[in-house]
BARO-761965 format. One record per residue (C-alpha): residue in three letters; residue number from 1; x, y, z. Coordinates in Angstrom, 1 decimal, padded with zeros to 4 digits. Example, Ala and Ser with C-alpha at 12.3 -4.5 7.8 and 13.67 -1.06 7.14 Angstrom:
! BARO-761965
> ALA / 1 / 012.3 / -004.5 / 007.8
> SER / 2 / 013.7 / -001.1 / 007.1
***
This chain:
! BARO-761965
> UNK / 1 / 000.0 / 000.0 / 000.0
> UNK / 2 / 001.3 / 003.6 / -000.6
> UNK / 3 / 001.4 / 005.9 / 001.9
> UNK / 4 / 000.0 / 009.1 / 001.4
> UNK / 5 / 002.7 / 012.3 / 000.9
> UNK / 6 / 002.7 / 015.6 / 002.0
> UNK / 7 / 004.9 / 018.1 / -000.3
> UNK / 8 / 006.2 / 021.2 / 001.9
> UNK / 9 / 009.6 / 023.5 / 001.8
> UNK / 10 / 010.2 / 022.5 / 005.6
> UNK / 11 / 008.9 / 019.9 / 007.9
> UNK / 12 / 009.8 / 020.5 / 011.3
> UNK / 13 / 009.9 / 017.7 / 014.0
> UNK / 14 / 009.1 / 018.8 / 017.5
> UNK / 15 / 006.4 / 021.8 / 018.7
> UNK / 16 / 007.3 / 023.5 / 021.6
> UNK / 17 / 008.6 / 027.2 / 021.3
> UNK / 18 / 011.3 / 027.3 / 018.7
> UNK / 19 / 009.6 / 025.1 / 016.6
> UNK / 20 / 006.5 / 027.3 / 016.5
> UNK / 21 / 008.1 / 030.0 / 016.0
> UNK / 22 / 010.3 / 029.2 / 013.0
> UNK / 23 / 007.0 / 027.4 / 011.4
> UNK / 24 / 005.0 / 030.6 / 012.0
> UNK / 25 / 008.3 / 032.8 / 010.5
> UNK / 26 / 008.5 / 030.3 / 007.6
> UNK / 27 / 004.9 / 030.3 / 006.8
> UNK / 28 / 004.7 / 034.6 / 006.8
> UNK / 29 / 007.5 / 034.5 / 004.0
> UNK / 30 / 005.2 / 032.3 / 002.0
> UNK / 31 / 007.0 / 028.4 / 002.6
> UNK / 32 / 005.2 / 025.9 / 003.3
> UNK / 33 / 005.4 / 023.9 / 006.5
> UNK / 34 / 004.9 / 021.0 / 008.1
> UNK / 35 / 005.6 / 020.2 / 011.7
> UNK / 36 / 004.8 / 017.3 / 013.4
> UNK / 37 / 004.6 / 017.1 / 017.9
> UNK / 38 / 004.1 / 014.5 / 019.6
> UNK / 39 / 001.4 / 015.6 / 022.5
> UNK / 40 / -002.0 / 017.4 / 021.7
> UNK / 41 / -001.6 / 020.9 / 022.5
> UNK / 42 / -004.5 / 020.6 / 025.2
> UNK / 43 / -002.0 / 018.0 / 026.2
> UNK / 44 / 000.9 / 019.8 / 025.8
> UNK / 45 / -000.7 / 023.1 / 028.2
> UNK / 46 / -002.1 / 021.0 / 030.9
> UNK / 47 / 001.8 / 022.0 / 033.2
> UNK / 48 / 002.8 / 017.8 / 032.9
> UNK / 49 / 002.9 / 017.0 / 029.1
> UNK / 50 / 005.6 / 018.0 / 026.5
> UNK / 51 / 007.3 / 021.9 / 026.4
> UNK / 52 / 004.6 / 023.9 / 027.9
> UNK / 53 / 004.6 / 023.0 / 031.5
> UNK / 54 / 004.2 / 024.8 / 034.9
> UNK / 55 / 007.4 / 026.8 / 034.3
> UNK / 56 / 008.1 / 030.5 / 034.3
> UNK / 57 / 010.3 / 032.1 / 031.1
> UNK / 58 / 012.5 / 035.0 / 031.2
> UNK / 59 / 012.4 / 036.1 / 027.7
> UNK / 60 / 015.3 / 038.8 / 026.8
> UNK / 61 / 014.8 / 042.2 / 024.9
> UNK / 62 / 016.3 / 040.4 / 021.7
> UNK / 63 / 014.1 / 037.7 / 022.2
> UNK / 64 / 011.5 / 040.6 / 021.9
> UNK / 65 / 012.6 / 042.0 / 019.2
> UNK / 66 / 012.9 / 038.5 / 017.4
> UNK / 67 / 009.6 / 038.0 / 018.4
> UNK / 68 / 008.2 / 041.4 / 016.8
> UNK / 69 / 009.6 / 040.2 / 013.5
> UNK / 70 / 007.5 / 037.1 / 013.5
> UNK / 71 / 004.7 / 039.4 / 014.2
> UNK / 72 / 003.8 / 037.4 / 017.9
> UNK / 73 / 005.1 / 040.3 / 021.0
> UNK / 74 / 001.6 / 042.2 / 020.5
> UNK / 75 / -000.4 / 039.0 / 021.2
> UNK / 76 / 002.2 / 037.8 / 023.8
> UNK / 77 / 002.4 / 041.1 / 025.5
> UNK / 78 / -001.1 / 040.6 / 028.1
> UNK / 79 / 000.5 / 037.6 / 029.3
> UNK / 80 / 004.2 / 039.0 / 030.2
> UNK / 81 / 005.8 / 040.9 / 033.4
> UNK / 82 / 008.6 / 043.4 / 032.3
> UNK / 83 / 011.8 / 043.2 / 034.4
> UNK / 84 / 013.3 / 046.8 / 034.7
> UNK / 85 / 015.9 / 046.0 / 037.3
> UNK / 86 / 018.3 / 043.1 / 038.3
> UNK / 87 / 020.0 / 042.8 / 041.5
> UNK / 88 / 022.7 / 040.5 / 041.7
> UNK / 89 / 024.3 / 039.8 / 044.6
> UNK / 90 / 026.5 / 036.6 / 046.2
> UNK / 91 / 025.8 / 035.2 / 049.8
> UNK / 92 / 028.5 / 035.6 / 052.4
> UNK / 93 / 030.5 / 038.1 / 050.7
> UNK / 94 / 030.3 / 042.1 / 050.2
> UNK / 95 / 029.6 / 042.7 / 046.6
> UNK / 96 / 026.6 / 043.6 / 045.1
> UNK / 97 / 025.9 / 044.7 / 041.1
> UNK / 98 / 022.0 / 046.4 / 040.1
> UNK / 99 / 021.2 / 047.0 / 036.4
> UNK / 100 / 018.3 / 048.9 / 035.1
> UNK / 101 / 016.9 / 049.7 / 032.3
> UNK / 102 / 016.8 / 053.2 / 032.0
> UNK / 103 / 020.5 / 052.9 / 032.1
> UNK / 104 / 020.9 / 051.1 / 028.7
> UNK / 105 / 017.9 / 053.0 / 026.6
> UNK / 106 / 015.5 / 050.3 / 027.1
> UNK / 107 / 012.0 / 049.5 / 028.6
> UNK / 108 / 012.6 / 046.1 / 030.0
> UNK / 109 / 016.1 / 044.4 / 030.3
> UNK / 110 / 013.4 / 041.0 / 029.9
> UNK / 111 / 010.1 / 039.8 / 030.3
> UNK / 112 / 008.5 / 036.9 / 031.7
> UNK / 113 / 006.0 / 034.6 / 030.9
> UNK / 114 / 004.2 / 031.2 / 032.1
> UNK / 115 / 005.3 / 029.3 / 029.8
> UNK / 116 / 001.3 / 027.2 / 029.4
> UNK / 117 / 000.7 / 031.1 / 028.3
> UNK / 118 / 003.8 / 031.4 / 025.7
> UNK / 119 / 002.3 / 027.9 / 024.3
> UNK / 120 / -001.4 / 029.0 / 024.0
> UNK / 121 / -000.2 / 032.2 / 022.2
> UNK / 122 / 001.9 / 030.2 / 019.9
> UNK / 123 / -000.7 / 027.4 / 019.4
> UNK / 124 / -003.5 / 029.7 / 018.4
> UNK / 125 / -000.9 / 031.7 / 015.8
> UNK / 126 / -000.5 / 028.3 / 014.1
> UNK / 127 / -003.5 / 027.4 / 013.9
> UNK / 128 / -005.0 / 030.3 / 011.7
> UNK / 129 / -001.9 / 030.0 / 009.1
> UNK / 130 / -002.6 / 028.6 / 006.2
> UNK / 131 / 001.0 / 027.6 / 005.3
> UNK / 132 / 001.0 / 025.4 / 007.8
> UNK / 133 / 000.1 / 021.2 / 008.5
> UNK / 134 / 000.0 / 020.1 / 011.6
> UNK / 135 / 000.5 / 016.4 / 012.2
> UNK / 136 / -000.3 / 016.1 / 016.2
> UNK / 137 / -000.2 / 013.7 / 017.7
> UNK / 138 / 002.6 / 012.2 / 015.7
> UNK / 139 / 006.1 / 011.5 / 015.7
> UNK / 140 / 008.8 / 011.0 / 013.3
> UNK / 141 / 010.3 / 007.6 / 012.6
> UNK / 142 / 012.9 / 007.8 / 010.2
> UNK / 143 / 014.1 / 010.0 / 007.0
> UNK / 144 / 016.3 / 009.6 / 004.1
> UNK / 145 / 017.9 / 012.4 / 001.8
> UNK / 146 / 018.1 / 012.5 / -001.8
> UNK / 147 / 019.5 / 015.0 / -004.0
> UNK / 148 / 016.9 / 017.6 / -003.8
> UNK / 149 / 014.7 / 016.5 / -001.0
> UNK / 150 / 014.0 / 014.8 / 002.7
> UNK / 151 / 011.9 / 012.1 / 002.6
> UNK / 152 / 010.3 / 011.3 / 005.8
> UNK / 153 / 008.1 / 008.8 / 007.6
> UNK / 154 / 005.9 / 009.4 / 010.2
> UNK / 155 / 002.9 / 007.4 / 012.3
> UNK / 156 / 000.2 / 009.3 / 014.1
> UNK / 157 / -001.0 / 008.4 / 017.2
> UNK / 158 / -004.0 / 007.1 / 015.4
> UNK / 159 / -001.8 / 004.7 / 013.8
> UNK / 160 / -001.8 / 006.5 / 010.3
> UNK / 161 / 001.8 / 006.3 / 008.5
> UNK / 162 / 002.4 / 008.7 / 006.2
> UNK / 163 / 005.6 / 010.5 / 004.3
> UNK / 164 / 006.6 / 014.1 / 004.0
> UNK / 165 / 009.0 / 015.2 / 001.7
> UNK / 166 / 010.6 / 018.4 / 002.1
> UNK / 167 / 013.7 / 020.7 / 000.8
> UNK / 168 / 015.0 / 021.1 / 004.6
> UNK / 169 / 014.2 / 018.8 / 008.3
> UNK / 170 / 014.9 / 020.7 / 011.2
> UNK / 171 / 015.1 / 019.0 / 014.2
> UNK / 172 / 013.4 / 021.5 / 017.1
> UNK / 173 / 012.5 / 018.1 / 019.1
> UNK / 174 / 014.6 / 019.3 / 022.3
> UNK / 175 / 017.9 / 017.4 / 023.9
> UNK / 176 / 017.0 / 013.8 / 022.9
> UNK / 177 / 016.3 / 014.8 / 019.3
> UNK / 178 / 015.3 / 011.6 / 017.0
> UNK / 179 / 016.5 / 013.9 / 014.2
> UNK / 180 / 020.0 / 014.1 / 015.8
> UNK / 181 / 020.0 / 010.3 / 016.5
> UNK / 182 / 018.8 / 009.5 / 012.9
> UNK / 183 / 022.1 / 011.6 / 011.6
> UNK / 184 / 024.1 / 010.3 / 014.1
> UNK / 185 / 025.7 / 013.2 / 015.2
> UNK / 186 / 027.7 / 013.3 / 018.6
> UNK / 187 / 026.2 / 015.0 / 021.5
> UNK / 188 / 028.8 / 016.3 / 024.9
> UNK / 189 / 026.9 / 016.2 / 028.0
> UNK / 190 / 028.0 / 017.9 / 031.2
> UNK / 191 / 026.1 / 017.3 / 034.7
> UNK / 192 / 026.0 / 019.6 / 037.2
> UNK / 193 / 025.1 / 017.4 / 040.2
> UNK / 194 / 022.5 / 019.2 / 040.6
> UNK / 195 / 019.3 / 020.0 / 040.6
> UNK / 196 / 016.5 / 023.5 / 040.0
> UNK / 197 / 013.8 / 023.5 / 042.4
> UNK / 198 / 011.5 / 025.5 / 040.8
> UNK / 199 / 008.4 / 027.4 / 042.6
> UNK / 200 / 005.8 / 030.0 / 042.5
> UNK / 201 / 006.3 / 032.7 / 045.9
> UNK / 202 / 004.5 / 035.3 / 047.2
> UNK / 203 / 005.7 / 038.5 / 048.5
> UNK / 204 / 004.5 / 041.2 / 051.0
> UNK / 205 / 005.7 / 043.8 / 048.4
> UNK / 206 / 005.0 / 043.9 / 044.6
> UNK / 207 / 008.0 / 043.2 / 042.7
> UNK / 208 / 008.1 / 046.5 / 040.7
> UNK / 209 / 010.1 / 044.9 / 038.1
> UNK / 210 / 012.4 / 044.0 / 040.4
> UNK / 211 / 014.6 / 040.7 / 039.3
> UNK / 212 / 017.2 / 039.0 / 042.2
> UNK / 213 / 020.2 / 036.6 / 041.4
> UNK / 214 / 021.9 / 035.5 / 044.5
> UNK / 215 / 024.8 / 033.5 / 044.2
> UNK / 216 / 025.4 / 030.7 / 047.0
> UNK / 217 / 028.5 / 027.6 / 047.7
> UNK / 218 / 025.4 / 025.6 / 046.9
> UNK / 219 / 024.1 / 027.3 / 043.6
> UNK / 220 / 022.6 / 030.1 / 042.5
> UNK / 221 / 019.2 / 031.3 / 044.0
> UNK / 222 / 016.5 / 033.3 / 042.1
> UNK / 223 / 013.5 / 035.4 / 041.9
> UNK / 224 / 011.9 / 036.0 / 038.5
> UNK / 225 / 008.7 / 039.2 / 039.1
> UNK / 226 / 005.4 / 038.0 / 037.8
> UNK / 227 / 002.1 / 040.2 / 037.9
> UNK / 228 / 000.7 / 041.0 / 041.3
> UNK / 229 / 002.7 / 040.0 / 044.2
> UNK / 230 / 004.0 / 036.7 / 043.0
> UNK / 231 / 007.8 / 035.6 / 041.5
> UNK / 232 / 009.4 / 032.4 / 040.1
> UNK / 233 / 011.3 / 031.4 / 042.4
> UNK / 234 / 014.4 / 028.5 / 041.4
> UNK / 235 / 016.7 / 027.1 / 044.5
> UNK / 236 / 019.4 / 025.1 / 042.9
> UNK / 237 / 020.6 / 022.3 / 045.0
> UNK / 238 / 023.5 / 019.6 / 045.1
> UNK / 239 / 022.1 / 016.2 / 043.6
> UNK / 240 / 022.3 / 014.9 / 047.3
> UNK / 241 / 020.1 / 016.9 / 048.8
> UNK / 242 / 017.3 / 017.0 / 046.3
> UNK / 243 / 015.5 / 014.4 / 048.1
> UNK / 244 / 015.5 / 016.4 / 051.8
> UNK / 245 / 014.7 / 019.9 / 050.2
> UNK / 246 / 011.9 / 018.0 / 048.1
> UNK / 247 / 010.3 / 016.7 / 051.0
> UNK / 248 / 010.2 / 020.2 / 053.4
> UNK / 249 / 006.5 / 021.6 / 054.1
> UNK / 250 / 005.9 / 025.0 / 052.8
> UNK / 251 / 006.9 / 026.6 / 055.8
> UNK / 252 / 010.6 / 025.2 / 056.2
> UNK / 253 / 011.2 / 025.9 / 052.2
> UNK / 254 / 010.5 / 029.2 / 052.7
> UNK / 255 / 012.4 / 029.4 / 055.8
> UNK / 256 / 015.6 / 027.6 / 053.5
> UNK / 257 / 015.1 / 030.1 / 050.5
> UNK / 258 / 015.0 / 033.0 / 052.8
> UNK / 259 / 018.5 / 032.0 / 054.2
> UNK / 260 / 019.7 / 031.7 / 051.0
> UNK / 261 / 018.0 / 034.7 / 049.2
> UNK / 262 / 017.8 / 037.1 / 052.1
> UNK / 263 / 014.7 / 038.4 / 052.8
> UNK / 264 / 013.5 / 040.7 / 050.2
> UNK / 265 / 010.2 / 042.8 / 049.5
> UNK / 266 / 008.9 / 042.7 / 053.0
> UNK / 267 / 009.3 / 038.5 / 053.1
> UNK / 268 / 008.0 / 035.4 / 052.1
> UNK / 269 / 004.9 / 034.9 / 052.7
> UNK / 270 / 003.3 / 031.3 / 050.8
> UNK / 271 / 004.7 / 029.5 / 048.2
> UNK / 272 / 003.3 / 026.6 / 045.6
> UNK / 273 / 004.1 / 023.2 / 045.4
> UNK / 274 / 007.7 / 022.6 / 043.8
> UNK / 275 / 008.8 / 020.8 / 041.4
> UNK / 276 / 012.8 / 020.1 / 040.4
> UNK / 277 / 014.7 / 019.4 / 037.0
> UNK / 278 / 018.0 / 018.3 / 036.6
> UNK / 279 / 020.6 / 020.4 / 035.9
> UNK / 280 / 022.8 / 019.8 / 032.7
> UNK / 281 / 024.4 / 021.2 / 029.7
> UNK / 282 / 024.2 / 019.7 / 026.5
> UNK / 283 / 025.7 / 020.4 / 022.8
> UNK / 284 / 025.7 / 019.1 / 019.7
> UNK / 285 / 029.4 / 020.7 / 017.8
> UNK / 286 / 027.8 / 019.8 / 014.2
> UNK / 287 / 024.2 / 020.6 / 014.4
> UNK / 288 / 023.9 / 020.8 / 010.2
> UNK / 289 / 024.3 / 017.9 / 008.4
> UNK / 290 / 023.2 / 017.8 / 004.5
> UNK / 291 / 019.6 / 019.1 / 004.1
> UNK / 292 / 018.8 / 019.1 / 008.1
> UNK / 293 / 019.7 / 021.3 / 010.7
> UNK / 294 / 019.1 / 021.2 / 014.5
> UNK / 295 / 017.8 / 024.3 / 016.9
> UNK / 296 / 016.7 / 025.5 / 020.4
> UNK / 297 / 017.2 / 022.5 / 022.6
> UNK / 298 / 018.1 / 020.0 / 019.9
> UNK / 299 / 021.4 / 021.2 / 019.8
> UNK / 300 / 022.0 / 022.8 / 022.7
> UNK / 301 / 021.1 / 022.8 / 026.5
> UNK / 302 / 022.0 / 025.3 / 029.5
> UNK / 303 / 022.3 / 025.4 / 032.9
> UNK / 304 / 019.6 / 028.5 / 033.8
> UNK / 305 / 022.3 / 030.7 / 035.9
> UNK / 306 / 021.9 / 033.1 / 032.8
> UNK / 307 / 018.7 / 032.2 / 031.6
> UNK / 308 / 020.1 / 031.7 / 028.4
> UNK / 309 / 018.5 / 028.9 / 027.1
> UNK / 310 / 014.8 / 030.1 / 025.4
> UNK / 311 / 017.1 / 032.9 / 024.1
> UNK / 312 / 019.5 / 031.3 / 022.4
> UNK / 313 / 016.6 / 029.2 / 020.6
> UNK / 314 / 014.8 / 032.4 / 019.4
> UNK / 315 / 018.2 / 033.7 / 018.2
> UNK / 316 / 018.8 / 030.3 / 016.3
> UNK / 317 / 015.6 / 030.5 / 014.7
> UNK / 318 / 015.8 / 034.0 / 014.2
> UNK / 319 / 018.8 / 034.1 / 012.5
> UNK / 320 / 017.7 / 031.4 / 009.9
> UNK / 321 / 015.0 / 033.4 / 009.5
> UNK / 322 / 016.8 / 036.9 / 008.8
> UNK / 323 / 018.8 / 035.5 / 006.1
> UNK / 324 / 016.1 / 034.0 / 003.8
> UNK / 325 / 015.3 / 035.2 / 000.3
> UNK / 326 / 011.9 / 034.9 / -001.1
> UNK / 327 / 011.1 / 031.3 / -002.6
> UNK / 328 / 015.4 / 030.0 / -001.7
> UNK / 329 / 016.0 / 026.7 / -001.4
> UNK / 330 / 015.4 / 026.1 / 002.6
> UNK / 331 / 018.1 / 022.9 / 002.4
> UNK / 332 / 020.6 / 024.3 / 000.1
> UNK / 333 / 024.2 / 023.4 / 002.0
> UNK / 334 / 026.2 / 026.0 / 001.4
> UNK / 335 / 022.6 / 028.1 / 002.9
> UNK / 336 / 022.9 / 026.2 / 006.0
> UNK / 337 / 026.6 / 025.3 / 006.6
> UNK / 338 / 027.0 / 029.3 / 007.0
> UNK / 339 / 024.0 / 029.5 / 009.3
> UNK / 340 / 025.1 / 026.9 / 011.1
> UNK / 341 / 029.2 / 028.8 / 011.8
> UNK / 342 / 027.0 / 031.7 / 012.8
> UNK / 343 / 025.3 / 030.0 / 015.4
> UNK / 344 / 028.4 / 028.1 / 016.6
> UNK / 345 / 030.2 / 030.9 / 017.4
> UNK / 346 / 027.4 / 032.3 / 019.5
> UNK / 347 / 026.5 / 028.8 / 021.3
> UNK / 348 / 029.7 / 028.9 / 022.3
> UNK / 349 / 029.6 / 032.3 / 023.5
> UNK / 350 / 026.9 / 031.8 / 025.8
> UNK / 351 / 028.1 / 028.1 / 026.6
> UNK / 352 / 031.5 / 029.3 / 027.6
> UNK / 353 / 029.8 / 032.8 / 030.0
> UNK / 354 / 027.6 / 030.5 / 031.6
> UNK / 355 / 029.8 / 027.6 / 032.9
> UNK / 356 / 032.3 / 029.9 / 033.5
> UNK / 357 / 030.1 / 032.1 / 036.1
> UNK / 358 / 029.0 / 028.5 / 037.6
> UNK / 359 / 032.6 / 027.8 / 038.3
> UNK / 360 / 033.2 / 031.3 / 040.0
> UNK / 361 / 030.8 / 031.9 / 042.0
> UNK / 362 / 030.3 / 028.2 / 043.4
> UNK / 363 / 034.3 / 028.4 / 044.2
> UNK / 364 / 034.3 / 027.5 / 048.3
> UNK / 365 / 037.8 / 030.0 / 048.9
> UNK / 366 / 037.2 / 033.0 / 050.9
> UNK / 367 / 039.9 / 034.5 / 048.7
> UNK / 368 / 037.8 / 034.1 / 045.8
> UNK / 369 / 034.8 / 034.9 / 047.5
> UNK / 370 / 036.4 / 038.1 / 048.3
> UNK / 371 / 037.5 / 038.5 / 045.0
> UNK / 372 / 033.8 / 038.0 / 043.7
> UNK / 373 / 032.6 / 040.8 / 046.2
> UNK / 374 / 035.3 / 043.3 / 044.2
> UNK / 375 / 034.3 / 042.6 / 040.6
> UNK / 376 / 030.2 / 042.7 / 041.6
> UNK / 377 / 031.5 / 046.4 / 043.0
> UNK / 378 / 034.1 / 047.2 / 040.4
> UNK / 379 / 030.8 / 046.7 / 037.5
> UNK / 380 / 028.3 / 048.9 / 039.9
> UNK / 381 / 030.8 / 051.8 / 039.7
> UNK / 382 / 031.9 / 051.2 / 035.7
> UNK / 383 / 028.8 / 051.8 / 033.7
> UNK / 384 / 030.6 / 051.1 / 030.6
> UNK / 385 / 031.5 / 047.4 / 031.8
> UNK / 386 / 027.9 / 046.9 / 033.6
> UNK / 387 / 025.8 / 048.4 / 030.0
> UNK / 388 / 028.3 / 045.6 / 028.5
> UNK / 389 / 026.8 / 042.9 / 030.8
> UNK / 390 / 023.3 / 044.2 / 031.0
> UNK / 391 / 023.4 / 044.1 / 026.9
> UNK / 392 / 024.6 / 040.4 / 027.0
> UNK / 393 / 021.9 / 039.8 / 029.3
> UNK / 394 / 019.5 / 041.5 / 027.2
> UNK / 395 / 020.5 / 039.4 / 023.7
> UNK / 396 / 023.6 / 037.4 / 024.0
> UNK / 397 / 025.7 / 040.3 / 022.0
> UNK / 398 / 028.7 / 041.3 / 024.2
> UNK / 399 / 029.4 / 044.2 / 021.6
***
C-alpha cells in the first residue's frame, strides 16, 4: 500500500517554542510547512505533558525583538511581566551589582511569561496559518535524503503512517532529538550534580520589576517578578540533597530560600508546590548535516544561571529566518553550513559565559569569595562594563 505524501519546503519535528516560531516565520514568508509534535496541545498546556509545562520564562529584549519580526510580541504582551531591574548579589560576601533599564535606553532588560501562556499564544498563531500542516499527535520515525529533498516517515498516534518530503528537516525536538539520532551526530553532555527547584512565591511587596540573582557555595538562587505580588522562584541544589529539600513543608522551604535569598520585598509569605529538574548542559558541535539542521534544545542545553537557554533558541531561529530570500531553497548546503558557523560561534559564547560564572561563584575560597565581592562592586561603579553585561543579558551580544 502507498502511503500518502505531503509536499512542503520544511517539515519541522518537535512543537514547543522554537519550533512554533520558525514554522510561524516560515509560513509569513510564503514556505510551506509541516511540523509534526508528539502531545495534543491541550496535552501539551495542561503544566505535565511536552514543552509547555508549569514553568516560568525569562524572555530577553532580543528575544523581543525576534519575536516582533515574527509578528507574535503584540499577542504575547497581556500575558508577560517586564523586568526593569536586576540585582545581583553573592551570599556571604560584600559585593553587590543592580542593572536597570533606563541605564541602557530600554523598557525592559526582559520579560516573563508562564510558559502554558507562551504555548497557547503560539498554538492559536499556528492554527490560523494557512501555510502550515500540523501532524499532532505524531512522531517522526525515520528519514532519508536524496538529492533535492527529505523524505520522511511518520505514524500518528491514530496509527496513520504517512511521508513528507521536504527541501529542509529541522530538528526542534529538544535534547533527545530523534533527528540528531537519525544523523548520528555526537552530542557532549556535562552534569551539574545538581538539581533546580522551581516554585511560584508570594511577597508582602510587589516586585516593581524588580529581578534577584543570589549566588550561594550551593548554587545560585532566584526570583523572577510576575504580575501581582507573585515571583518564580528556582533554589538550585546539590544532587544529594534533592531528596531532603523536596520533601520540606511550605513553611521550612521558605524558611531555607530565605536563608539563601535574604529576605527581600517585606518576606515570604506562601509558596506553591515545587517541582525540580536536573541540571545539565548539552551540545551538539555539528548541528547541520546535509539538508537538516538542528535548533533550540536540539542542539543545545544550558544550565539556567543566565537564563540563556529560550534565548538562544529564538536567536537560532531567528537568524535562519533573517537570512532568507523569497522562494530559496530552505536545504541548500552551502545556505545552512553558514547558518550553522554563525550559530556556533554564538553557542559557544553563551556556553562558555555560563559555565564559567558557575565555576566562580560556586568556588568554596574566601579568597575568591572576596575576590567575587570586588568585581560585583568594580561593575556597579563602571557603567561602561555593567551596560556591557546588561546588553549580553539582554540578547547574548557582548558588543
Amino acid at each position: 500500500m502507498v502511503k500518502p505524501t505531503l509536499y512542503c519546503d520544511a517539515f519541522i519535528s518537535g512543537g514547543g517554542p522554537v519550533g512554533l516560531m520558525l514554522a510561524l516565520g516560515l509560513a509569513q514568508k510564503g514556505f510551506e510547512v509541516v511540523l509534526a509534535e508528539a502531545f495534543e496541545p491541550n496535552d501539551a498546556l495542561q503544566n505535565s505533558k511536552g514543552s509547555f509545562d508549569g514553568r516560568v520564562l525569562a524572555l530577553s529584549q532580543g528575544s523581543r525583538q525576534a519575536l516582533e519580526r515574527i509578528q507574535l510580541w503584540h499577542a504575547l504582551e497581556p500575558f508577560v511581566t517586564d523586568i526593569k531591574h536586576v540585582h545581583v548579589s553573592q551570599k556571604g560576601y560584600l559585593g553587590v551589582t543592580k542593572l536597570h533599564a533606563d541605564e541602557v535606553g530600554v523598557p525592559a532588560l526582559g520579560y516573563s511569561i508562564q510558559s502554558s501562556d507562551l504555548g497557547k499564544v503560539l498554538w492559536q498563531a499556528v492554527r490560523t496559518q494557512a501555510h502550515i500542516h500540523m501532524l499532532c499527535p505524531a512522531k517522526l520515525i525515520d528519514f532519508k535524503e536524496g538529492d533535492d529533498s527529505v523524505l520522511a516517515n511518520v505514524t500518528t498516534e491514530a496509527g496513520e503512517s504517512l511521508q513528507v518530503q521536504a527541501k529542509l528537516m529541522v530538528g526542534a525536538d529538544g535534547t533527545d532529538s530523534k533527528v540528531r539520532q537519525i544523523l548520528n551526530l555526537g552530542i557532549e553532555q556535562k552534569s551539574y550534580h545538581a538539581f533546580g527547584v522551581i516554585a511560584q512565591i508570594e511577597t508582602e511587596e510587589a516586585p516593581c520589576g524588580w529581578s534577584y540573582e543570589r549566588f550561594t557555595e550551593q548554587g545560585p538562587v532566584a526570583l523572577l517578578p510576575m504580575k501581582d505580588h507573585f515571583h518564580k522562584a528556582v533554589l538550585v541544589c546539590p544532587e544529594d540533597q534533592i531528596e531532603q529539600v523536596m520533601a520540606l513543608d511550605d513553611e521550612a522551604f521558605i524558611d531555607l530560600f530565605t536563608l539563601k535569598m535574604g529576605e527581600r520585598l517585606g518576606g515570604f509569605i506562601q509558596v506553591s508546590p515545587r517541582v525540580c529538574y536536573p541540571l545539565k548542559e548539552t551540545y551538539v558541535p555539528q548541528m547541520q548535516s546535509g539538508r537538516a539542521v538542528l535548533m533550540g534544545n536540539a542542539s543545545h542545553t544550558q544550565h539556567p544561571v543566565a537564563a540563556q537557554g529560550l534565548n538562544l533558541g529564538i536567536r537560532d531561529l531567528d537568524d535562519f529566518l533573517v537570512g532568507l530570500e523569497p522562494q530559496q531553497d530552505l536545504g541548500a548546503e552551502t545556505y545552512l553550513r553558514a547558518y550553522a558557523q554563525k550559530r556556533k560561534s554564538d553557542h559557544e559564547s553563551v556556553m562558555g559565559l555560563t559555565d564559567s560564572l558557575i565555576q566562580v561563584f560556586q568556588h568554596a575560597s574566601p579568597v575568591v569569595g572576596h575576590l567575587r565581592g570586588i568585581g560585583l562592586m568594580a561593575m556597579q561603579a563602571m557603567p561602561a562594563l555593567k551596560k556591557r553585561f546588561a546588553r549580553f543579558a539582554m540578547g547574548g551580544s557582548q558588543s
